[in-house]
C-alpha positions in Angstrom: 22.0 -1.1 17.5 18.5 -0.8 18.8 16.0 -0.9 16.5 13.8 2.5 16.8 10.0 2.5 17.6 9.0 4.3 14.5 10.3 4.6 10.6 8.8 7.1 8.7 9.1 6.8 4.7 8.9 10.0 3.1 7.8 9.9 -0.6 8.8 12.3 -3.2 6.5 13.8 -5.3 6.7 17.5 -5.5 10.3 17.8 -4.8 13.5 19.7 -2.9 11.3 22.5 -1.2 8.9 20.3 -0.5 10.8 17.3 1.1 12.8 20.5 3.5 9.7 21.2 4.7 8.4 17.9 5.6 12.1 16.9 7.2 12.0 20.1 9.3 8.0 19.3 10.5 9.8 15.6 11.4 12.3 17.7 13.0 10.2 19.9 15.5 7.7 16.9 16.5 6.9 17.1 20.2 7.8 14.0 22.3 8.5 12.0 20.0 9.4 8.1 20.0 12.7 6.9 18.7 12.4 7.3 14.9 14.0 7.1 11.9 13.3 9.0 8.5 13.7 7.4 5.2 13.3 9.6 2.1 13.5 7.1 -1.4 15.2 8.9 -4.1 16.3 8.1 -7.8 17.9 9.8 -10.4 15.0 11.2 -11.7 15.3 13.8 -9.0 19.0 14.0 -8.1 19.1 17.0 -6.2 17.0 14.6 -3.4 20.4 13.1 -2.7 22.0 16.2 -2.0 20.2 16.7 0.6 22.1 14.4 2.5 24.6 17.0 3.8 21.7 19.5 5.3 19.6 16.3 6.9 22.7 13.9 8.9 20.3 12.3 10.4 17.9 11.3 7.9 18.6 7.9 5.6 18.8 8.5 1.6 17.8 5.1 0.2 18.4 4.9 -3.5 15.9 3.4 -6.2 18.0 2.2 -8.9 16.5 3.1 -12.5 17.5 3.0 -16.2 18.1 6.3 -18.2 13.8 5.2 -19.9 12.7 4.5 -16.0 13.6 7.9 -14.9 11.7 9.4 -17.1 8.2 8.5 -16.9 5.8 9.8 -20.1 2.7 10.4 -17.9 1.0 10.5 -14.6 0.6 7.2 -15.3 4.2 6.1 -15.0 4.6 8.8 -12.5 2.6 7.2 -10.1 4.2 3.4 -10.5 7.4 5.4 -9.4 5.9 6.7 -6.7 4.8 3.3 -5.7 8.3 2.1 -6.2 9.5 4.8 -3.9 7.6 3.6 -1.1 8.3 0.1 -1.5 12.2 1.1 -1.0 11.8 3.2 2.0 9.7 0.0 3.6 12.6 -2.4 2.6 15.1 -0.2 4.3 12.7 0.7 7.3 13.6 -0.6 10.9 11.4 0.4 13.3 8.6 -1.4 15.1 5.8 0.7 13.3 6.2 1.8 9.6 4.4 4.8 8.4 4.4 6.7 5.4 3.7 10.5 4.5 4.3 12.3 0.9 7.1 15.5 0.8 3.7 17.8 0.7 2.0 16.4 3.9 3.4 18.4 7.1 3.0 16.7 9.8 1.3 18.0 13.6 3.9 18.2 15.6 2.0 15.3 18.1 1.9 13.0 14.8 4.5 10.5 15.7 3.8 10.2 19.3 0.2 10.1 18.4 1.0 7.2 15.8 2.9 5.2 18.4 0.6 5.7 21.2 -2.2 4.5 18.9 -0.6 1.1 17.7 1.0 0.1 21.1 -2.6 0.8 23.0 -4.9 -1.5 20.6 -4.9 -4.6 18.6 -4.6 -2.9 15.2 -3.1 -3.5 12.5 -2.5 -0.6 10.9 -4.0 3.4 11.7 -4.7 6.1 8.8 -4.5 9.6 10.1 -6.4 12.2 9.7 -5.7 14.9 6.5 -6.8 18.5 5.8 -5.8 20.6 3.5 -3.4 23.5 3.4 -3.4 25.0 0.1 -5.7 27.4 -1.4 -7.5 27.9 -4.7 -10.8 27.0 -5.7 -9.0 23.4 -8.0 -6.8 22.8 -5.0 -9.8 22.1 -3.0 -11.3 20.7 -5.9 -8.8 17.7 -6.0 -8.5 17.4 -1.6 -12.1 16.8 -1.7 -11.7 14.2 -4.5 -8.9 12.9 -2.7 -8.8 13.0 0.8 -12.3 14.3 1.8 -13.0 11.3 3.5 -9.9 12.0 5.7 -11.5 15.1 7.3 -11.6 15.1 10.7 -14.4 14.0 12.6 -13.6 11.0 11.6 -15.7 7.5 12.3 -13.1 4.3 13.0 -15.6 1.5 12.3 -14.3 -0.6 9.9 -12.8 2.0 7.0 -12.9 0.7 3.4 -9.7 3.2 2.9 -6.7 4.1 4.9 -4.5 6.6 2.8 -0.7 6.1 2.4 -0.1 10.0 2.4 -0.9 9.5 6.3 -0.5 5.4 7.4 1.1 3.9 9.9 1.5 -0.1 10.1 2.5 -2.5 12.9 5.5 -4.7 11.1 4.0 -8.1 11.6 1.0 -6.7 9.5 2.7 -5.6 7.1 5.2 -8.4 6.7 2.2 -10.6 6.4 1.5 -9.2 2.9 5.3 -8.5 1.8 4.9 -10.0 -1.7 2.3 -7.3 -2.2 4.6 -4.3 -1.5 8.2 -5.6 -2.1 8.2 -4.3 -5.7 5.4 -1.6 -6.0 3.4 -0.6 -2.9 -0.1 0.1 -3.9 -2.3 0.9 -0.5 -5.7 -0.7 -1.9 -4.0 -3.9 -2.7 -2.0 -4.1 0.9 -5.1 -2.4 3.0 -7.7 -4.8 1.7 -5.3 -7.7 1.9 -4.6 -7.3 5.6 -7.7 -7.0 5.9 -8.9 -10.7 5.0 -5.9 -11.7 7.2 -7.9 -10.9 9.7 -5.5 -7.4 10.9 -8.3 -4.7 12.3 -7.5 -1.2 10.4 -8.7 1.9 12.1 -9.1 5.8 11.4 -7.8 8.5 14.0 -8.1 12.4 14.1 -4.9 12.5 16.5 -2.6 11.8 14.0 -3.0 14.9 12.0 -1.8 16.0 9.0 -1.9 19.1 6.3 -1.5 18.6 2.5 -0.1 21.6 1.0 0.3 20.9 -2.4 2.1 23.2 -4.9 -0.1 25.2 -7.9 -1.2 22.7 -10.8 -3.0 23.5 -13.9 -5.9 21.9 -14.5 -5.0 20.1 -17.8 -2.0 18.6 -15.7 -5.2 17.9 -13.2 -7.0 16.2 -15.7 -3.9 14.2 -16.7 -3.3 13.1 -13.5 -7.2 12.1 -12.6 -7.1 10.2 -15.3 -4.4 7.9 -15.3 -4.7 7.6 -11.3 -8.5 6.5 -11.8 -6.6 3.9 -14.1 -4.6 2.8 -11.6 -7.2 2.4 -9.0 -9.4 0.2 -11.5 -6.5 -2.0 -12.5 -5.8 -2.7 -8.6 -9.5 -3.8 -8.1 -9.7 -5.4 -11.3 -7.3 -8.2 -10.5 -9.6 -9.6 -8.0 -12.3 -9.4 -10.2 -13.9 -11.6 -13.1 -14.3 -10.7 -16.4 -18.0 -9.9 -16.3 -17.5 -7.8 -13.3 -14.9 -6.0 -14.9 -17.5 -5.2 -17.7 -20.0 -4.7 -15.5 -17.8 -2.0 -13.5 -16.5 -0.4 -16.8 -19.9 0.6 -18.1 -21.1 1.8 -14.6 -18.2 3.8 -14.8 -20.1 6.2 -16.4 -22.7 6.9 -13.9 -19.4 7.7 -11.4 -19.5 11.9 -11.7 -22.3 12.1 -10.3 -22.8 9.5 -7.8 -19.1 10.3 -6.6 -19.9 13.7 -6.7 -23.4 13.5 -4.2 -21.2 11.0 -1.9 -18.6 14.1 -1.6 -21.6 16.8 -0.6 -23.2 14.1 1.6 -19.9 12.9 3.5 -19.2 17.2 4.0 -23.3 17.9 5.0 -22.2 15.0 7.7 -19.1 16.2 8.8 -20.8 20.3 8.6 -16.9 21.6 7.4 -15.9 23.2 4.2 -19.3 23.0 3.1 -19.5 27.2 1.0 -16.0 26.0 0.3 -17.0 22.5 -1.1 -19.6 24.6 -3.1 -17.4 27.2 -4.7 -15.2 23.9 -6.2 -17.8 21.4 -7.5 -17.3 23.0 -10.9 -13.8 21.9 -10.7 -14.8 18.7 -9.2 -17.0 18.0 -12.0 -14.6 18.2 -14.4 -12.1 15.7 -12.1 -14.6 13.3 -11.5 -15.3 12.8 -14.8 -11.6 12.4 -15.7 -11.2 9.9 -12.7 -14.0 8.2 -14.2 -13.1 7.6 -17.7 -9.3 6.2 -16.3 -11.7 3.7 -14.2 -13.5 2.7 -17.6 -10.0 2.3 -19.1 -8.5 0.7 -15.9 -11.4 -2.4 -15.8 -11.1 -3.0 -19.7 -7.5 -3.5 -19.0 -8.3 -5.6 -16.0 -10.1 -8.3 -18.5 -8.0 -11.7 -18.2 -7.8 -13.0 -22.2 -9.6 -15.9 -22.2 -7.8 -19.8 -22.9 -8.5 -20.7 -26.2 -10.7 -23.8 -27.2 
């Protein structure tokens, strides 16, 4: 059988209404290449499976767990699932180009022939789409500007530090080239930057577009989640680093709320979008940004190697 152009990994993260309406955006796309549409699923959400019967033509890959694995204690754990997720979904995946979206990202209906067109035209090695968001609520926007802010169209393609894996799509041989990054866990700084020094040219583009709509959330599960994600992202950077700069980037850590904050306003006054909007949630964002910043402080003291004894 003929491998297809495209594979598109759906992650889980919100669940069965939200992984219908991602499947039926897949559904409707305009022109699209051949493709293929994984969605990873464990038996921490079983009614994912089910969906088999509704979706013929979309692959159900299983992520096998223990009863403790399936039931992760925080965002913390929540989030190495989701990692593990995606890293089933690539295994399985076929097609020329891999891409990734989460169950709450709907898709334009150009994204896939936008993606395609995009990879076989240039050199790259990978292209992150463009995200806006489709929920509303004052915290909602709070946590897309913390988030995915930087994904806002207009976007500038020179050289990103970040591509996001709620909207990524990779040529094969890049992504190959880093395997033993992703086989296990698939964490998007750790495979981006990697590529990177291999000398694969990453790129942003507006064309391929798509909408977060995430579900309601309080903002104590907010502050969870900040927290333990901010974790995450320091323990990913902290393995490339010593253990002075881990030290060094724990205790600036502190001065993160409000330098992240002023990067936010700045990168919006640039773009001149959202900006009464990005107003009416920096209270919100306040309160996030300090969370995220006390899981990086956390994150780098992890990060510190033990040192050999004398």
């Amino acid at each position: 059988m003929t491998a297809p152009e495209l594979s598109v990994v759906v992650t889980v993260v919100e669940g069965l209404a939200a992984v219908r309406k991602c499947l039926d955006a897949l559904a409707a796309q305009v022109n699209p290449p051949t493709m293929e549409i994984l969605v990873p699923w464990d038996r921490s959400v079983p009614e994912i499976g089910e969906l088999a019967g509704d979706y013929p033509e979309v692959q159900f890959p299983v992520l096998v767990l223990d009863e403790e694995e399936a039931r992760p204690r925080n965002a913390f754990e929540q989030h190495a699932l989701f990692d593990r997720r995606r890293s089933v979904g690539l295994r399985a995946a076929q097609g020329s180009y891999l891409s990734m979206l989460e169950d709450r990202g709907r898709p334009d209906h150009h994204w896939a022939r936008a993606m395609v067109d995009l990879l076989n035209s240039t050199g790259l090695g990978a292209v992150g789409g463009a995200i806006e968001n489709g929920a509303p609520g004052a915290l909602r926007w709070a946590v897309f500007f913390c988030d995915f802010g930087r994904y806002q169209p207009p976007l500038d393609d020179s050289q990103p530090e970040y591509l996001s894996d709620i909207n990524i799509c990779y040529r094969r041989e890049a992504l190959e080239s880093a395997a033993e990054l992703w086989s296990e866990r698939y964490q998007e700084a750790a495979v981006n930057w990697d590529l990177r020094r291999r000398g694969f040219k990453l790129a942003l583009s507006d064309r391929p577009l798509v909408r977060q709509e995430r579900q309601r959330i309080t903002l104590t599960e907010l502050l969870e989640e900040r927290l333990h994600w901010g974790r995450v992202f320091a323990q990913t950077r902290g393995q490339e680093m010593s253990t002075l700069r881990c030290l060094i980037w724990a205790a600036g850590s502190t001065l993160l709320p409000v330098i992240l904050f002023f990067r936010h306003f700045r990168r919006q006054l640039r773009k001149q979008r959202n900006i009464s909007v990005f107003l009416s949630a920096s209270p919100a964002m306040l309160i996030l940004l300090m969370s995220w910043s006390l899981g990086e402080m956390i994150g780098y003291c992890q990060s510190i190697k033990p040192q050999p004894r004398a």
